[in-house]
C-alpha positions as CSV (number, residue, x, y, z in Angstrom):
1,X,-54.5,-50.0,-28.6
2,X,-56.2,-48.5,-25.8
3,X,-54.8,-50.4,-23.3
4,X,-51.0,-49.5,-25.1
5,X,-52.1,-45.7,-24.5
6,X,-53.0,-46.5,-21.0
7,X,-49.6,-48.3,-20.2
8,X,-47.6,-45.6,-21.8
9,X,-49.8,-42.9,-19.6
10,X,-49.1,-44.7,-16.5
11,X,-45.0,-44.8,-17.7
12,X,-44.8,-41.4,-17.9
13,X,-46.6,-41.0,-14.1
14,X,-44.3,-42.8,-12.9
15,X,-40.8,-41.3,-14.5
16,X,-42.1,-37.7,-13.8
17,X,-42.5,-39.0,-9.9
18,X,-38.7,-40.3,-9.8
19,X,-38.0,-36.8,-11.2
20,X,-39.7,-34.7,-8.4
21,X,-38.2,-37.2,-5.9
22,X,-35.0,-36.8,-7.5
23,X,-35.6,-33.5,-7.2
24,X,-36.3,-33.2,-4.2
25,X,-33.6,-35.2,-2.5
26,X,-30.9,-33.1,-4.1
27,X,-32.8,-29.8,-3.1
28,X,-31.4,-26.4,-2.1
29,X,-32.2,-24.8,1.1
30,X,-34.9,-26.0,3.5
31,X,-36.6,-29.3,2.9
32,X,-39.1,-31.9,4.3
33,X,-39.0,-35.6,4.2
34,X,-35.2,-35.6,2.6
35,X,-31.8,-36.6,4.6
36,X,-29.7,-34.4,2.6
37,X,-30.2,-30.5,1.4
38,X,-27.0,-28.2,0.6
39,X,-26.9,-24.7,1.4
40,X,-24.6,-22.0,-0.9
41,X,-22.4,-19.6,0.2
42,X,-21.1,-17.4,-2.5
43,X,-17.4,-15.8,-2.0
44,X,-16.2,-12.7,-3.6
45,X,-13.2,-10.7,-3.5
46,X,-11.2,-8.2,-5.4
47,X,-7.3,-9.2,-6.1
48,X,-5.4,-6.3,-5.8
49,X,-1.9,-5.3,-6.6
50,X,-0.1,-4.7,-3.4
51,X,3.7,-3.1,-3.2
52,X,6.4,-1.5,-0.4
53,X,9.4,-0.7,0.1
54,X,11.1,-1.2,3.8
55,X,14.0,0.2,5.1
56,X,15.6,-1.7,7.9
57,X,18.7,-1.5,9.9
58,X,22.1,-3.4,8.1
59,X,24.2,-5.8,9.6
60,X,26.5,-3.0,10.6
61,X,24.5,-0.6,10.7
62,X,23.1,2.6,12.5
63,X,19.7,1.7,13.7
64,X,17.0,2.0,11.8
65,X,13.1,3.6,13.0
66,X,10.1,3.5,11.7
67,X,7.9,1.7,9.8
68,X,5.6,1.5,6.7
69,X,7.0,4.1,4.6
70,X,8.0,6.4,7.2
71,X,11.8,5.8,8.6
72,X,14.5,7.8,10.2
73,X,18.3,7.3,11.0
74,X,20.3,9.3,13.4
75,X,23.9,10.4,12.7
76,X,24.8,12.3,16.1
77,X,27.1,14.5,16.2
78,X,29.4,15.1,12.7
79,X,31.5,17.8,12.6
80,X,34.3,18.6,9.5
81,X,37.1,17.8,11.4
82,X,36.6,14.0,12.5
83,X,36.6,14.5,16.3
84,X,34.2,13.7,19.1
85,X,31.4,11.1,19.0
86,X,28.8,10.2,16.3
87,X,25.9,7.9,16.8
88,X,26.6,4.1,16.9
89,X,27.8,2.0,13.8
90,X,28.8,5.7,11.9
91,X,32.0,5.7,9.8
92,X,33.9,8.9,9.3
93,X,36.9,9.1,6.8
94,X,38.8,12.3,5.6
95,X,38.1,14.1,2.9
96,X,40.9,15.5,1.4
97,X,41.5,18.5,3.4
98,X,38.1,19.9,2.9
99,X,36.6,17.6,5.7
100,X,35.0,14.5,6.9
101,X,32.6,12.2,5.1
102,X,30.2,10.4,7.6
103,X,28.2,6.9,6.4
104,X,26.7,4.0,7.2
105,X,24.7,1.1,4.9
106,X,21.3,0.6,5.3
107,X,18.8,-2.1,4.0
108,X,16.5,-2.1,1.1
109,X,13.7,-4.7,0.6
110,X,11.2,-4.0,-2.2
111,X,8.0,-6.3,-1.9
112,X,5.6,-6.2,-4.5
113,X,2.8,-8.6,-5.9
114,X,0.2,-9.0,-8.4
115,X,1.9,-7.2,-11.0
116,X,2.2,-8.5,-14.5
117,X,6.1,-7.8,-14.4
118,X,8.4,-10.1,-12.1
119,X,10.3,-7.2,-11.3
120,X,10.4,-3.4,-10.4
121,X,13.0,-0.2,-10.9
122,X,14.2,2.1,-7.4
123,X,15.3,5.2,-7.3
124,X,16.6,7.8,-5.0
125,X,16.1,11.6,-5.0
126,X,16.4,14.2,-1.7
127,X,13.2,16.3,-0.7
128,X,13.4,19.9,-2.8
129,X,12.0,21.6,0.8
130,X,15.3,20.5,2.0
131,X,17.3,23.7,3.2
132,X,20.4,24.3,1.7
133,X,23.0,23.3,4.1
134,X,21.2,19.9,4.3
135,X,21.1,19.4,0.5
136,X,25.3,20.6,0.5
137,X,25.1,17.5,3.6
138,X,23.1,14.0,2.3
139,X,24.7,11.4,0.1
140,X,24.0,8.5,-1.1
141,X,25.5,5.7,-2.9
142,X,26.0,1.8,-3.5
143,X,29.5,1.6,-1.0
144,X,30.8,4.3,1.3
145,X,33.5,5.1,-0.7
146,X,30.8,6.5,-3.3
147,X,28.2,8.2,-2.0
148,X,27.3,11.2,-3.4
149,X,25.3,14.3,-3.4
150,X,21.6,13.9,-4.2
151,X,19.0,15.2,-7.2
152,X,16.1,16.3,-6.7
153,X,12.9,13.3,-5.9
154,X,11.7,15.0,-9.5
155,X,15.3,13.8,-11.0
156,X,16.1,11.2,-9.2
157,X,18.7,8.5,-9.8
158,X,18.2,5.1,-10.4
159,X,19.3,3.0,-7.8
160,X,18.0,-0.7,-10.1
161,X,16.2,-1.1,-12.8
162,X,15.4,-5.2,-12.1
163,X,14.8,-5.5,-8.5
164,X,12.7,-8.7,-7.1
165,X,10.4,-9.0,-4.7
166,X,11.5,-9.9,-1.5
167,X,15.2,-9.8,-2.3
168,X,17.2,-7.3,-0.2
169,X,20.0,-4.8,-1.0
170,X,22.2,-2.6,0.9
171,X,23.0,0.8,0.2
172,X,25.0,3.6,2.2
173,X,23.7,6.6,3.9
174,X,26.4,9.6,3.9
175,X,27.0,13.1,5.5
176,X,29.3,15.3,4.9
177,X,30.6,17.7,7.3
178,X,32.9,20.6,5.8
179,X,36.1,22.2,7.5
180,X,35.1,25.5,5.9
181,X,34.3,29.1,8.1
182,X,32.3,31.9,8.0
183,X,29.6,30.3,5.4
184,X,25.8,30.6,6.1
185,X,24.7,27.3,8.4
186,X,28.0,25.9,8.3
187,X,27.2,24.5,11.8
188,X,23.7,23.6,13.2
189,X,21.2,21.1,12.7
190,X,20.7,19.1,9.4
191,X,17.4,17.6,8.4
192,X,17.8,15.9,5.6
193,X,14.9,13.7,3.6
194,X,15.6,10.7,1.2
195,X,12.9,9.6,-0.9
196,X,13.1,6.1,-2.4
197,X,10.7,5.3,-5.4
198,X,9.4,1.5,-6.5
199,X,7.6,1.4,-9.2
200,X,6.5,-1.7,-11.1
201,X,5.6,-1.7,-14.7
């Protein structure tokens, strides 16, 4: 019976030895006498939800500056009676007989990601700061033959309500120039701002 005891006592010696040398070989962090030891690195970020909106230059188009939410686009020289020189890639067509309509397409590429919804909404409203004469001046609209004048960024209109990400559009850019006299700021410089909203649910 005693010598039963004695085996088992030696038995359990010996398996709590193969544990500390199992142990030991599949350690942590520094070690002696082992030819293996593993050292963890423990990553962490923070996903966020990321969008833009770019405007670039369209086949066609005027040119385009700017980047990362701050753009610009040159029209030249308009002027109500369709003569002389705008800048590059500028339409003008008549009016009527009230004066000339000036355009050109630009290019819209919404970009968007870790958002629940697959797609977002853009709309289009004109800076309330603008001056009067400019506000009378900037159109906008889905051809050139539709442009038109601009609400406030406070109303503004929607452009789409299912746009995808990465997937560009074109819309057109307008100015129009009246024929009229003796108004305030019929002629003179324009400075006219666009402001185009994403939003993704």
């Amino acid at each position: 019976m005693r010598m039963n005891f004695i085996k088992q006592l030696r038995y359990g010696f010996l398996l709590a030895a193969l544990f500390l040398c199992a142990g030991t070989a599949s350690a942590q962090g520094p070690v002696n006498g082992a030819t293996t030891t593993t050292s963890n690195l423990a990553v962490s970020a923070t996903l966020q939800s990321a969008l833009q909106l770019d405007i670039t230059t369209a086949t066609a188009g005027s040119n385009v500056g700017g980047s990362l939410g701050v753009y610009t686009l040159g029209f030249g020289n308009v002027n109500g009676l369709g003569i002389g020189t705008p800048g590059s890639n500028i339409t003008r067509t008549a009016v009527g007989t009230s004066g000339y309509m000036y355009t050109t397409p630009i290019t819209l590429t919404p970009r968007f990601s870790g958002f629940a919804g697959a797609t977002a909404t853009v709309t289009v409203g004109q800076n309330a700061a603008d001056d009067a004469a400019s506000k009378s001046a900037a159109r906008e609209g889905a051809a050139a033959a539709s442009v038109a004048v601009l609400p406030a960024v406070a109303s503004a209109t929607l452009i789409s309500a299912a746009v995808t990400n990465g997937t560009s559009f074109d819309r057109y850019i307008g100015v129009f120039a009246p024929n009229a006299n003796g108004g305030v700021n019929i002629a003179g410089a324009l400075s006219m701002n666009l402001v185009y909203t994403i939003t993704v649910p």
